[in-house]
N, C-alpha and C positions, 0 to 999 in steps of 0.2 A: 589449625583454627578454621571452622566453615566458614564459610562468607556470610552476610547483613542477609538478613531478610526481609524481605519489605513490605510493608505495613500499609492495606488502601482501607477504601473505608469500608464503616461497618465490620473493621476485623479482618475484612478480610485477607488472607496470606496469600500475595504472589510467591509461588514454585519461587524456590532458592534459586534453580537452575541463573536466573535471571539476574540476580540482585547484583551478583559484582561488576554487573556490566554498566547498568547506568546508576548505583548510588553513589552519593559523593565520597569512595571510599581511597584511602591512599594506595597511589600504585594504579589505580586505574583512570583511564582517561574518559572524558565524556565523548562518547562519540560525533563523528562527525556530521552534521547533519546535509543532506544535498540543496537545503532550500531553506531558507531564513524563516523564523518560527513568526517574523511580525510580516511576513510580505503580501502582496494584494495581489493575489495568482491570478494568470489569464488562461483559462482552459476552453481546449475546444475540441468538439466530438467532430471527427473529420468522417463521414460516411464516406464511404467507397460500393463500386461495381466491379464486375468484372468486365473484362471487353466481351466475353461469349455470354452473358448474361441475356434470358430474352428481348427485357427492356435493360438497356446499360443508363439509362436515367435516373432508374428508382432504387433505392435503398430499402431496405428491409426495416429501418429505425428511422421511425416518424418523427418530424418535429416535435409534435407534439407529448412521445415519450420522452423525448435527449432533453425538453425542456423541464419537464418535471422532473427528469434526476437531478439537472444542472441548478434546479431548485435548492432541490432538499440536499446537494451538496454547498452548498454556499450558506444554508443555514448550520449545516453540520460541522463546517470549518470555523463560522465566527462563533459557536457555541464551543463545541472543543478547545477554543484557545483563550477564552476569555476574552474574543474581540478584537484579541492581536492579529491575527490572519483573516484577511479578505480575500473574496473572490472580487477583481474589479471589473470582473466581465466574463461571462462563458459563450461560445459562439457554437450556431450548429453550422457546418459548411454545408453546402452544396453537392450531390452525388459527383463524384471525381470517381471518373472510369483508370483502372489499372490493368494488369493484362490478365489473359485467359486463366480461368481458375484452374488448372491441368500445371502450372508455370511454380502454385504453391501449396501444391497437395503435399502430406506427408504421405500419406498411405491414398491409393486408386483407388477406383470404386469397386476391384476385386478384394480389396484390402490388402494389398502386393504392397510394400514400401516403396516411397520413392527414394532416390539417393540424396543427400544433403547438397551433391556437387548441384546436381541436376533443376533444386529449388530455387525460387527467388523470396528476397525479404518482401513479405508484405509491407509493413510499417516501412521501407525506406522507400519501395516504389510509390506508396498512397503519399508518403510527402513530398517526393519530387513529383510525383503528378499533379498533385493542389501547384506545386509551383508554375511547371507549364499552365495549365489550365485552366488556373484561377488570378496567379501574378502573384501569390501570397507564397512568402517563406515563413512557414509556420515555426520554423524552430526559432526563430526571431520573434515571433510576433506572438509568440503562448509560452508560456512554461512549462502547462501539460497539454500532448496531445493525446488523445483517446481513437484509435483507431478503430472503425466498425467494419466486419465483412460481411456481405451478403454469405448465402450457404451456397459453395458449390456445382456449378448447375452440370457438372461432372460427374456429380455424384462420390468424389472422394473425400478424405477429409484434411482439414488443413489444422485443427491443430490438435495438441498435441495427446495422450489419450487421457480423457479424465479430467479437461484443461477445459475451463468456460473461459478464461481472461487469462492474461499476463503480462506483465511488466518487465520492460525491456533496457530501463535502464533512467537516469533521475530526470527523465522527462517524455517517454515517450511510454503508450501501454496498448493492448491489443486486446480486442475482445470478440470471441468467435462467434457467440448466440444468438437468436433472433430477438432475446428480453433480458435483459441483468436487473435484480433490483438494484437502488440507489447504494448499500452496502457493498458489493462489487467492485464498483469504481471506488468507493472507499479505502477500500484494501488495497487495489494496485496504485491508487497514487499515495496511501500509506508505503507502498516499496518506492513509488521512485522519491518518496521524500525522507527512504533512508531505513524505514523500518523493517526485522526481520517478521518474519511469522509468529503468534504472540510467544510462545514457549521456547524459542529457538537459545542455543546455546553459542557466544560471541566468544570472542577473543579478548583481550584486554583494552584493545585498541577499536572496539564495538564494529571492527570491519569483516572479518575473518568467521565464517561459521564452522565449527568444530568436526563434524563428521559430515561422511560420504554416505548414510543412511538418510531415509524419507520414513517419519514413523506420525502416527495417528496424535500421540499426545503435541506436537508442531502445533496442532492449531485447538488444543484442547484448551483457551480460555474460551468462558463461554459468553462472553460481553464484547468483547474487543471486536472491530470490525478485520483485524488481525489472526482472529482467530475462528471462533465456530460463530459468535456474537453480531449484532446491529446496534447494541448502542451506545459504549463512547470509545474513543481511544484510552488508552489505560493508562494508569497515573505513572508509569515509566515512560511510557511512548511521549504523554506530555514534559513529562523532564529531560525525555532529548530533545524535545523539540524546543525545550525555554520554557513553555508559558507555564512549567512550574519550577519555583530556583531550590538553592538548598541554605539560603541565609534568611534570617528572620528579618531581614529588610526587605527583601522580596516580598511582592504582593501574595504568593501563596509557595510557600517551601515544605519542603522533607527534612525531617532530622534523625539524627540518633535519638531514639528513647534511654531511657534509664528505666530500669524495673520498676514496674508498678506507674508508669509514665505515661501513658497512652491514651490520649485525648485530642481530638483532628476533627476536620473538617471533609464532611464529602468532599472526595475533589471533582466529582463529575456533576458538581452542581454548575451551573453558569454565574451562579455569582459565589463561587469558594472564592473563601481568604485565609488570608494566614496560616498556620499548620494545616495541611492537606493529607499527611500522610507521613511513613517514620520507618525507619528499619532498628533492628535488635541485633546482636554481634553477641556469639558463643558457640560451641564444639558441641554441634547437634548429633555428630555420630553418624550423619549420611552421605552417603556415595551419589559424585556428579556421576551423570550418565550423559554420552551424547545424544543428543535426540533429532540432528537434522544437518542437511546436506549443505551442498555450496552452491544448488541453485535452489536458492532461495526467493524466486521471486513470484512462484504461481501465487 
């Protein structure tokens, strides 16, 4: 028997790939989420230098851009969730000097690689250095931290090839560019609050990603900030996160249809209620494919 397929709006079909991982199906568990789907997040863009940096004062991310993402990400959270999740504060820090950019290059400015022995973590130096520095232990005091680097005044490069941002784990993230739009940061703190790439292929226990391949269809939804998209999280991503249930007590749920049954509510409207969305169960005759790795977090 295939697995549910799931039903968003407008018709349209999330890839099967998906469905047995988060519908409310027996046998599979809802996955874990790293971060409570009603919580009032305190995120902060931690700007960083290098110590060989001309001026080690200035950052590359102005106030006045980290403000307007930090914007349109706290409108984006209490829209996506129906209000459940708050940002109850984004902070920009102050440039916090770390050590010579030579210390975190992957590859020279010959393009020689460096050794992994031989590297240092950015993201853990940038947060003990806010803590000398500044007095603040950010991993206490944020939920997500968003780490900014200047570029290399080395001229090598530091991350990884192809990589504007990354996510390091369910609270910290890392972003190499001099600009991200607001989508960007979306996506990587969609991974540290648990989410795969929109297409990816889980386990039963939504922990585990199936193959050791990196393939193009990974991020072929073309809405999800997930995936190739900027505007909403998608009606599974909100069902692990809570702010959509699978009981018609819930303020907005997923059900089984019955043939001929299909009748729902957008669910990326800000004021969806009640059925949002549905899966269908029978023997379509298609073959799972793995479609993505076990680092899953670009």
């Amino acid at each position: 028997m295939f697995p549910s397929i799931v039903l968003a709006s407008a018709l349209h079909l999330t890839p099967p790939q998906q469905a047995s991982v988060f519908t409310p199906e027996p046998g599979y568990q809802r996955p874990k989420n790293r971060i409570a789907g009603d919580k009032a997040m305190r995120i902060i863009f931690l700007r960083t230098s290098f110590e060989n940096d001309s001026d080690p004062t200035v950052s590359r991310h102005s106030d006045a851009e980290m403000r307007e993402v930090g914007e349109a990400l706290t409108s984006f959270f209490k829209i996506q969730s129906y209000g459940t999740m708050t940002v109850s504060k984004f902070e920009i820090s102050p440039v916090v000097k770390i050590g010579k950019s030579s210390l975190y290059e992957r590859t020279d400015k010959d393009g020689k690689e460096v050794p992994a022995k031989q590297r240092r973590a950015p993201i853990t130096d940038a947060v003990a250095a806010a803590q000398r520095q500044l007095g603040v232990d950010f991993r206490k005091e944020f939920d997500m931290i968003c780490v900014m680097l200047n570029a290399s005044p080395t001229g090598g490069k530091i991350s990884p090839p192809g990589v504007a941002a990354l996510a390091t784990g369910p609270q910290t993230s890392i972003f190499f560019g001099a600009k991200h739009p607001w989508r960007v940061y979306a996506h990587e703190i969609g991974h540290n609050m648990g989410f795969p790439h929109a297409w990816s292929v889980l386990d039963k226990k939504g922990e585990e990603t199936l193959s050791t391949d990196r393939n193009f269809i990974e991020y072929g939804d073309p809405t999800t900030p997930m995936g190739k998209g900027s505007n909403s999280y998608s009606l599974i991503e909100r069902y692990r996160m809570g702010w959509i249930g699978s009981k018609d007590t819930d303020s907005r749920f997923v059900k089984a249809f019955e043939p001929g049954e299909i009748s729902f509510m957008a669910y990326d409207r800000p004021d969806a209620s009640g059925c949002v969305g549905g899966y269908i169960q029978g023997d379509f005759g298609v073959e799972i494919k793995e479609l993505v790795s076990k680092r899953d977090g670009a």
